[in-house]
C-alpha positions in Angstrom: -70.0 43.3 -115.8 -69.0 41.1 -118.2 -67.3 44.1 -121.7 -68.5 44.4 -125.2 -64.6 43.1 -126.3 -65.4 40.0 -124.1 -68.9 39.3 -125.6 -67.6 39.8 -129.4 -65.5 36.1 -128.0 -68.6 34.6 -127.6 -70.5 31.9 -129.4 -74.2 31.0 -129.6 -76.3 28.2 -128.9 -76.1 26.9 -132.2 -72.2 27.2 -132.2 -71.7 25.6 -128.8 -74.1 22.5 -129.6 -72.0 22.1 -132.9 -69.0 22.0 -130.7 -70.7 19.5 -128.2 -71.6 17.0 -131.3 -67.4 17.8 -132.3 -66.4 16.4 -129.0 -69.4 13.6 -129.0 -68.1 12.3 -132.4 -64.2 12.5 -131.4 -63.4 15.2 -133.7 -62.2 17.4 -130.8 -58.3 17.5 -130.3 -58.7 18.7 -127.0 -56.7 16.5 -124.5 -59.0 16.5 -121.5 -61.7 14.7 -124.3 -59.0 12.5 -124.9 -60.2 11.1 -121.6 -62.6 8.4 -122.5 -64.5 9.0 -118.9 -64.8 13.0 -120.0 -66.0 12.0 -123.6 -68.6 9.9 -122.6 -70.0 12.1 -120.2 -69.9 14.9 -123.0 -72.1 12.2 -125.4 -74.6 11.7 -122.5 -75.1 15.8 -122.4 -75.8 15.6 -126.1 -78.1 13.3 -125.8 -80.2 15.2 -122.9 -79.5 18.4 -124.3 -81.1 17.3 -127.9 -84.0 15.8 -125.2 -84.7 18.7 -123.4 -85.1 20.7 -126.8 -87.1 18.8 -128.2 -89.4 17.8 -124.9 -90.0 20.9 -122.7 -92.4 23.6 -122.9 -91.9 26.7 -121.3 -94.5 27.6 -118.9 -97.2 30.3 -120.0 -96.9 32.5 -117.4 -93.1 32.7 -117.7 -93.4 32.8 -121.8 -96.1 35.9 -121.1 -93.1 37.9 -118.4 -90.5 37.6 -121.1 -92.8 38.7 -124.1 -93.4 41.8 -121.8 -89.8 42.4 -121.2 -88.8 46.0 -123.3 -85.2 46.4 -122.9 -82.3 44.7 -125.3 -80.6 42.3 -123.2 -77.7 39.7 -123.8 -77.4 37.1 -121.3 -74.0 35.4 -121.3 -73.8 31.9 -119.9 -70.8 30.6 -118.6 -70.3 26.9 -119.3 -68.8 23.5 -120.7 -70.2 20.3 -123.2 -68.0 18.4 -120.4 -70.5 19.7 -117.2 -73.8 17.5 -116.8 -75.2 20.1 -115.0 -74.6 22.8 -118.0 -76.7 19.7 -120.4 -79.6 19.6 -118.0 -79.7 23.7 -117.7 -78.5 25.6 -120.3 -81.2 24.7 -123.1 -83.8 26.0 -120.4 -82.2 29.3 -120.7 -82.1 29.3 -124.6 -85.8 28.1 -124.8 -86.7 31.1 -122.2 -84.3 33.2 -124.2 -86.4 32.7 -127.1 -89.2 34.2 -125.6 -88.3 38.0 -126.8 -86.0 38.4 -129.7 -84.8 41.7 -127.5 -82.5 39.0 -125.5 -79.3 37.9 -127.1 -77.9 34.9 -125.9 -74.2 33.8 -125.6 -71.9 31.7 -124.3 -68.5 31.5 -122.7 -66.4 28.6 -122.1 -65.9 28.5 -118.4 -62.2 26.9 -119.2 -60.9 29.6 -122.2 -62.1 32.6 -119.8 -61.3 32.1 -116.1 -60.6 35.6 -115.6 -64.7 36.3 -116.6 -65.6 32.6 -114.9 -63.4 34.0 -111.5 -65.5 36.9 -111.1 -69.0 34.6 -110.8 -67.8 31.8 -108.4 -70.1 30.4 -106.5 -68.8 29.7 -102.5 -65.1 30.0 -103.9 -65.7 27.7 -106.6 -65.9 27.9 -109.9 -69.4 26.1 -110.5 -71.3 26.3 -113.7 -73.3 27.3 -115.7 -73.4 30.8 -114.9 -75.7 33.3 -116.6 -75.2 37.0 -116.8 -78.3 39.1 -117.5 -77.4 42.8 -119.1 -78.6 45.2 -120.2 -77.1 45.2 -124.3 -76.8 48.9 -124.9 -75.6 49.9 -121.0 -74.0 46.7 -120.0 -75.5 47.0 -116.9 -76.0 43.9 -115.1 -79.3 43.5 -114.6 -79.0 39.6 -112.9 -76.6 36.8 -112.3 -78.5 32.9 -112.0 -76.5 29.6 -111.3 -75.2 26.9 -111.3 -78.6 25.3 -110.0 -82.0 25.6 -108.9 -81.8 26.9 -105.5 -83.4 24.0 -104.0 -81.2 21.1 -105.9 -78.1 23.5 -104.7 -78.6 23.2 -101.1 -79.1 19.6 -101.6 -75.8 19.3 -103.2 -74.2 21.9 -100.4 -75.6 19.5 -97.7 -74.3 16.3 -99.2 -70.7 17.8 -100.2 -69.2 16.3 -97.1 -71.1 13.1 -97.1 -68.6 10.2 -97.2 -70.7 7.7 -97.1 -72.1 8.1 -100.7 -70.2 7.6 -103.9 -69.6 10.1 -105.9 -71.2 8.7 -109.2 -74.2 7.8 -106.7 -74.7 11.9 -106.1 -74.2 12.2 -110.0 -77.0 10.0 -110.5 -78.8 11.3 -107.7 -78.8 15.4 -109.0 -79.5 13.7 -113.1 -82.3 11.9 -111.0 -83.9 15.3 -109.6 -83.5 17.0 -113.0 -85.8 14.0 -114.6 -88.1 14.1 -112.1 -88.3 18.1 -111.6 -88.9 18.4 -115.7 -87.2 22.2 -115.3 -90.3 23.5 -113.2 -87.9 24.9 -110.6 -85.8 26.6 -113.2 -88.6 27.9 -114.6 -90.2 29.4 -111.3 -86.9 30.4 -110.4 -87.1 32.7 -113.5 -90.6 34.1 -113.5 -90.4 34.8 -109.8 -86.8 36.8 -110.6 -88.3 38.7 -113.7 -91.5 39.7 -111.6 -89.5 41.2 -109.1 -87.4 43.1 -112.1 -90.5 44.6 -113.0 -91.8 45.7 -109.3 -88.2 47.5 -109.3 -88.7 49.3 -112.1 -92.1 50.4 -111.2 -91.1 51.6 -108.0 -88.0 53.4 -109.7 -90.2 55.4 -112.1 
C-alpha cells in the first residue's frame, strides 16, 4: 500500500508532462539529462505521449466499466519522462482514468522514491510504469498493473537473453508492437481486470 504522506509527494499528469517538455527543451539540471542519448530519448516520449493524447479513443465497453465504477480511487503510477515504455503507456492510463472523476490519478518518479518503486518490482527488477489501484478513503489496494501488456512482456522476457539481437533493434522492435497494437491490449487488459473486480464484489455481498 502505497500512505496518504507518500501520495501528498505526488504530481499529476499535467505536472509530470510539464516536467517532460522541462527536460525536452533542456531546462532540466538533472545530470543523467545531461546525457544527450537520455535527452533525446526523453524528446521522442514527448512526442508520442502528445500523439497518443491526441489519437486514441478509449474503447466503449471499457469507457462504459469505469463509468460504472462507485468507489473513490487514486491510482499512483510509478514512472520516468526518460522510460519509452512509460511514453507509450502512461497516457492510456490517464485517458481511462478520465473515465470517472471518482479516480484520482498520480504519479511517482520511479528514481526520487525507490523505497515505494522497491516494493512493486517486477522479477527483481525495478521495471516501470507501475500503477497502484486504491481504494482513496481505505488505501486499500484494490490492483497493481505493469510495466507491459502481458503479451509484449513475455516477448520481451523471451528475448532478454537473446545475443544475437541489438539492443536498439529490441527498442525498435517493442515501439514497433506499441504502433501496431494502437493500446488495444492495454485496454483489454483493463476491462477484463475491472470485470473481474466487479464479479468479486458481487460474490462478497
Amino acid at each position: 500500500m502505497i500512505t496518504q504522506q507518500q501520495i501528498a509527494r505526488a504530481i499529476s499528469f499535467e505536472q509530470y508532462i510539464k516536467q517532460t517538455e522541462q527536460i525536452a527543451h533542456g531546462e532540466s539540471h538533472e545530470q543523467l539529462y545531461k546525457d544527450e542519448k537520455i535527452l533525446r530519448y526523453t524528446q521522442d516520449n514527448l512526442e508520442r505521449m502528445n500523439r497518443i493524447k491526441r489519437d486514441i479513443t478509449i474503447d466503449s465497453k471499457l469507457y462504459n466499466e469505469v463509468q460504472q465504477m462507485t468507489i473513490p480511487q487514486t491510482w499512483v503510477c510509478i514512472t520516468e519522462p526518460w522510460c519509452g515504455d512509460a511514453s507509450q503507456i502512461v497516457p492510456v492510463l490517464y485517458l481511462i482514468s478520465l473515465c470517472n472523476p471518482l479516480i484520482d490519478f498520480k504519479i511517482i518518479l520511479r528514481d526520487e522514491n525507490l523505497e515505494i518503486m522497491d516494493a512493486y518490482l517486477t522479477n527483481g527488477g525495478r521495471s516501470i510504469p507501475k500503477l497502484i489501484m486504491q481504494e482513496t478513503e481505505t488505501g486499500n489496494e484494490l490492483g497493481v498493473w505493469g510495466p507491459r501488456p502481458a503479451i509484449l512482456q513475455d516477448i520481451v522476457v523471451a528475448q532478454k537473453d537473446d545475443t544475437t539481437t541489438s539492443f536498439g533493434d529490441k527498442v525498435r522492435m517493442i515501439h514497433a508492437w506499441y504502433g501496431e497494437n494502437k493500446t488495444v491490449a492495454i485496454q483489454d487488459e483493463f476491462l477484463t481486470m475491472f470485470k473481474t473486480w466487479k464479479a468479486n464484489t458481487t460474490q462478497n455481498n
